[in-house]
Z-matrix of the N, CA and C atoms (Angstrom, degrees):
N
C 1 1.439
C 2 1.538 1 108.48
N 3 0.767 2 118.80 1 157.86
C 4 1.743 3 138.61 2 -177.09
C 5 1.977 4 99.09 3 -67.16
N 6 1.080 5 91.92 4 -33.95
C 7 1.579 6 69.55 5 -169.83
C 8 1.577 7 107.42 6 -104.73
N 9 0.958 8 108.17 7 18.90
C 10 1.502 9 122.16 8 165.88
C 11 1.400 10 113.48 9 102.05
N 12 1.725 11 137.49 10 1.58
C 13 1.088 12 157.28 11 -178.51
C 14 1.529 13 95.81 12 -72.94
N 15 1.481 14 105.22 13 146.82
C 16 1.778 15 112.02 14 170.93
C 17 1.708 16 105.60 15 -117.57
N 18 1.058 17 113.76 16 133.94
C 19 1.612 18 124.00 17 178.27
C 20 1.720 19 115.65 18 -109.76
N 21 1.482 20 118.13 19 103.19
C 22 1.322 21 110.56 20 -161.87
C 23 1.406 22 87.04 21 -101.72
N 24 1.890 23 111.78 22 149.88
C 25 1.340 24 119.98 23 142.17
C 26 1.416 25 137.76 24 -111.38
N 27 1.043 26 134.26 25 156.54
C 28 1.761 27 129.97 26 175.28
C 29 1.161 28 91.39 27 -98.16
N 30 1.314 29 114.65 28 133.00
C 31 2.006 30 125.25 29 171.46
C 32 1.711 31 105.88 30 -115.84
N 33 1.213 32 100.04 31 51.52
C 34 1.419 33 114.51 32 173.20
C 35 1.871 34 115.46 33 108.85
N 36 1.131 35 96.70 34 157.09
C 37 1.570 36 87.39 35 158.86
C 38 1.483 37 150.82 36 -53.87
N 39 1.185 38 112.86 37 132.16
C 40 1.521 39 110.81 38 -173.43
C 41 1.894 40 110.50 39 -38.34
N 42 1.579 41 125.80 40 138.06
C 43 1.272 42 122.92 41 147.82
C 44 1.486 43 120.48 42 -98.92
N 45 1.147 44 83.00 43 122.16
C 46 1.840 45 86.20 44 157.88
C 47 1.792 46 114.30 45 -61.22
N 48 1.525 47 107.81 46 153.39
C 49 1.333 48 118.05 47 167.60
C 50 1.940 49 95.98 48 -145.43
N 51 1.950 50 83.89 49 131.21
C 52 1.472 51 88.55 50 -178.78
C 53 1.462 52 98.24 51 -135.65
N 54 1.375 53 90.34 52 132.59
C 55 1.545 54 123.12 53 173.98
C 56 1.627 55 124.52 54 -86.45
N 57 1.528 56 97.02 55 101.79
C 58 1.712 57 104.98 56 -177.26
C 59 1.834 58 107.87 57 -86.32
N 60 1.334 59 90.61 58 141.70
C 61 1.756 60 78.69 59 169.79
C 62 1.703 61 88.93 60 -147.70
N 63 1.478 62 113.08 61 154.95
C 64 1.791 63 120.73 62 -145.28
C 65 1.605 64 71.66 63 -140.75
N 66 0.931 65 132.59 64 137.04
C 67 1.394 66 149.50 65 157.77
C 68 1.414 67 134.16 66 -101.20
N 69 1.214 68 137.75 67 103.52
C 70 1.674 69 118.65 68 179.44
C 71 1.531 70 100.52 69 76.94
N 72 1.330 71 122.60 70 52.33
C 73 1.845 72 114.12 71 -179.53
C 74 1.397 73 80.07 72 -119.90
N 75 1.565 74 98.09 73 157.81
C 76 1.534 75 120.71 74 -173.47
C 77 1.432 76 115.41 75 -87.19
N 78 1.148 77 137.13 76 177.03
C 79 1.269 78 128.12 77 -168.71
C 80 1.971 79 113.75 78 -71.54
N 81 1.480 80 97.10 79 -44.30
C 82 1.495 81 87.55 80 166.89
C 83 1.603 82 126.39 81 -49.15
N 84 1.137 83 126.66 82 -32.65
C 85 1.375 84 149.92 83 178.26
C 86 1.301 85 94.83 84 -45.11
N 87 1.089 86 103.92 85 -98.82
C 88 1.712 87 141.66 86 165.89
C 89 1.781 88 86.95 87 -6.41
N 90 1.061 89 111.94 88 -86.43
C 91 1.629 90 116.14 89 -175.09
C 92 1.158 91 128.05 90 -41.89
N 93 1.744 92 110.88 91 -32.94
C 94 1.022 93 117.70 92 179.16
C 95 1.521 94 106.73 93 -60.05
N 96 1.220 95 114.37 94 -78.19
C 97 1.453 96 121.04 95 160.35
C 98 1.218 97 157.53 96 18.67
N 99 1.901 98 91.89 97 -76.09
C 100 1.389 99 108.58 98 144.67
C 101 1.308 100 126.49 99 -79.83
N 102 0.945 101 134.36 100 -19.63
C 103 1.941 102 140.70 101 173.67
C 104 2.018 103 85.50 102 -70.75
N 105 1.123 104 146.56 103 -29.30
C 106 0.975 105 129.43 104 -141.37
C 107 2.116 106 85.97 105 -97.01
N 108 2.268 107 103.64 106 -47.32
C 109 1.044 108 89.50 107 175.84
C 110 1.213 109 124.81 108 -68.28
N 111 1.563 110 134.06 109 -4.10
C 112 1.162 111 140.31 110 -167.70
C 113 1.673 112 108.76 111 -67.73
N 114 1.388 113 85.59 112 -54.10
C 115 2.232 114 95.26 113 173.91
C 116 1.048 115 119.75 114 -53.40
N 117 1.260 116 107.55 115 -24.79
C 118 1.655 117 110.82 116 172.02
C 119 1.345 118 124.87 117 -99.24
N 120 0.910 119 97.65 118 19.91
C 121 1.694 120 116.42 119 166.11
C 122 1.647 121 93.48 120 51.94
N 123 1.358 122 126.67 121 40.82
C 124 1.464 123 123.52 122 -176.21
C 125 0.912 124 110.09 123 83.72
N 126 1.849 125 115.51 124 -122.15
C 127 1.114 126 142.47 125 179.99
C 128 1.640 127 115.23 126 -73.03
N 129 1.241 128 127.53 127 -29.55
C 130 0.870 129 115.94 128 175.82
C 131 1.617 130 157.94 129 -63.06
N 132 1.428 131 103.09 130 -31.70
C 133 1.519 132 114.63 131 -177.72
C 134 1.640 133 94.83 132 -90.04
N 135 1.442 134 109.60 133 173.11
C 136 1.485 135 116.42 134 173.59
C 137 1.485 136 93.35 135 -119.92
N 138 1.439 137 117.27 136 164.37
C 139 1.226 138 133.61 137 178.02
C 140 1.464 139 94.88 138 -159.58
N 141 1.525 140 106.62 139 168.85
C 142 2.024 141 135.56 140 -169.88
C 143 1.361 142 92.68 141 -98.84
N 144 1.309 143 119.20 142 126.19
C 145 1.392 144 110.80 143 168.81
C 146 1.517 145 88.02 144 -146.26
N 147 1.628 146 115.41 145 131.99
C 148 1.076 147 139.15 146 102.26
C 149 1.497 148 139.02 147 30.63
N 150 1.519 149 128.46 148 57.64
C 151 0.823 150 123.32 149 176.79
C 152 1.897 151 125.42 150 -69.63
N 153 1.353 152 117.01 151 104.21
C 154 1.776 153 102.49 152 -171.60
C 155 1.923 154 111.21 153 -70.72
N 156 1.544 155 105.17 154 1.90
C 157 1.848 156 89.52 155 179.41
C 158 1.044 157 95.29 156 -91.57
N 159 1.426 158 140.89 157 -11.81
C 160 1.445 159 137.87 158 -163.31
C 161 1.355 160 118.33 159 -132.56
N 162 0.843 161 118.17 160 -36.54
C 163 1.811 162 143.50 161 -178.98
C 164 1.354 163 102.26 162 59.56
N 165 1.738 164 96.86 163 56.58
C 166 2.047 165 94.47 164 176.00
C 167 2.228 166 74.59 165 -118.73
N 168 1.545 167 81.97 166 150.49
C 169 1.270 168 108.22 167 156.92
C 170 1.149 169 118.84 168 -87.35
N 171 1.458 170 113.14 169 133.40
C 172 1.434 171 137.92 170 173.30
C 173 1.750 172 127.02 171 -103.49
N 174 0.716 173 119.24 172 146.92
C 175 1.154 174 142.21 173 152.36
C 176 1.233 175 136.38 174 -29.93
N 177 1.299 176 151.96 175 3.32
C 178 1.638 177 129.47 176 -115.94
C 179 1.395 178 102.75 177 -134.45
N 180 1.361 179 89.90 178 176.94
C 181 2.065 180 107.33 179 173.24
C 182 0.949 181 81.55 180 -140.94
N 183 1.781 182 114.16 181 165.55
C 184 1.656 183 134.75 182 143.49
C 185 1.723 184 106.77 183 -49.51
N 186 1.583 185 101.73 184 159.32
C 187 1.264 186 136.02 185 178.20
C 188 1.654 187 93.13 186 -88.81
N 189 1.448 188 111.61 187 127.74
C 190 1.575 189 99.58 188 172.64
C 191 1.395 190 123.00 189 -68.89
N 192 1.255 191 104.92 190 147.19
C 193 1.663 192 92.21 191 -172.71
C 194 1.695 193 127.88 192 91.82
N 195 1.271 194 97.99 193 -42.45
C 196 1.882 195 121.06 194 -179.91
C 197 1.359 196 88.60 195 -40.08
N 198 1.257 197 143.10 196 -90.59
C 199 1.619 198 115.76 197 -139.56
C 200 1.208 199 126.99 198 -52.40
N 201 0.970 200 131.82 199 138.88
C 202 1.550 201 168.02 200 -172.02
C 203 1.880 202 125.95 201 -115.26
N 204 0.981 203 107.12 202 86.37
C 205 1.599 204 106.52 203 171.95
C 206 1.785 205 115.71 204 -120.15
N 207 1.286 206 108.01 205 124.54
C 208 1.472 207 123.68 206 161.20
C 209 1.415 208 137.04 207 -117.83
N 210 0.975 209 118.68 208 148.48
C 211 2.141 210 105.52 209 -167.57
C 212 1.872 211 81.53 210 -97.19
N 213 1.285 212 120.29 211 133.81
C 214 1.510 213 130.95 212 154.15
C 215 1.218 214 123.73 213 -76.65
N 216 1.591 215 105.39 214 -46.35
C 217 1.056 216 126.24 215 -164.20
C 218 1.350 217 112.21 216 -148.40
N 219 1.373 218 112.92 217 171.18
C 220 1.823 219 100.26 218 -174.96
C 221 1.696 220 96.04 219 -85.45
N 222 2.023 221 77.99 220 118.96
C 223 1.480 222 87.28 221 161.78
C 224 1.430 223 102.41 222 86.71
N 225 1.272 224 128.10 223 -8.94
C 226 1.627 225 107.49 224 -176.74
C 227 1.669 226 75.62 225 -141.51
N 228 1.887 227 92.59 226 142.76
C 229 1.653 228 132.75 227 -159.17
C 230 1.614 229 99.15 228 -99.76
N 231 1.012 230 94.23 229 154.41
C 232 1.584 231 112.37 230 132.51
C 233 1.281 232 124.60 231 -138.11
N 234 1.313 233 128.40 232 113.67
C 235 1.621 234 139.73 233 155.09
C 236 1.125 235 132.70 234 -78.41
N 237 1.445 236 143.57 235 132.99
C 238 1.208 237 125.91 236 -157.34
C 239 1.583 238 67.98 237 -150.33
N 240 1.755 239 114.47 238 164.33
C 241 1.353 240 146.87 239 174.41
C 242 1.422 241 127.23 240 173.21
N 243 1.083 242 109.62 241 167.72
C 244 1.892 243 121.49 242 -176.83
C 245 1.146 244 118.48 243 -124.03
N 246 1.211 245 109.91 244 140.59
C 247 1.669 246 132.40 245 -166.66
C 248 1.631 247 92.96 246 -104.10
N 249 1.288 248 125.45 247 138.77
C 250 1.014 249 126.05 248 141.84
C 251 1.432 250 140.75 249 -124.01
N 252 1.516 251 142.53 250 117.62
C 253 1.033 252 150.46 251 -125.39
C 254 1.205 253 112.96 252 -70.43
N 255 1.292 254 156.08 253 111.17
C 256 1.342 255 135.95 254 -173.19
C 257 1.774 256 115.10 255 -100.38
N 258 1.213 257 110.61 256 136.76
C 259 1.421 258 100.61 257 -176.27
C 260 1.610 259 109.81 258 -120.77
C-alpha cells in the first residue's frame, strides 16, 4: 500500500502435495502403476487415495510430469511420483 501498510490475502486453502517413492518393486508393480497413471490421463482425472500415515482419504490428481521409473536391478523398479491435493 502507498502508505506503507501491507494487505495479505488467502486464495483458497492450503494443498497438500505427497510424494510416493516404491523402492525395489518388480516389474508387474512398476506396470501396475503406470497403466494406473495412464487412465488418468496423468494429471488430469482426480481419484480417493488413501493416506497409510493417517488413514484420511484424500482427494488427489498426479503432479504433471511426477512419474519417475528406473530399473536398479534386473527386473526390480523404482517409481517415485506426486499426489496433488485437490480441494
Amino acid at each position: 500500500m502507498e502508505d506503507g501498510g501491507e494487505q495479505r490475502n488467502s486464495y483458497g486453502t492450503a494443498r497438500r502435495v505427497f510424494t510416493l517413492n516404491y523402492d525395489r518393486v518388480t516389474t508387474a508393480v512398476k506396470d501396475s502403476i503406470v497403466d494406473f497413471y495412464d487412465a488418468r490421463y496423468g494429471r488430469y482425472e482426480t481419484f480417493d487415495w488413501v493416506n497409510p500415515n493417517d488413514d484420511v482419504t484424500y482427494t488427489v490428481r498426479f503432479v504433471p510430469e511426477s512419474l519417475e521409473t528406473e530399473e536398479t536391478d534386473y527386473q526390480m523398479f523404482t517409481v517415485k511420483l506426486q499426489l496433488l491435493q485437490v480441494i
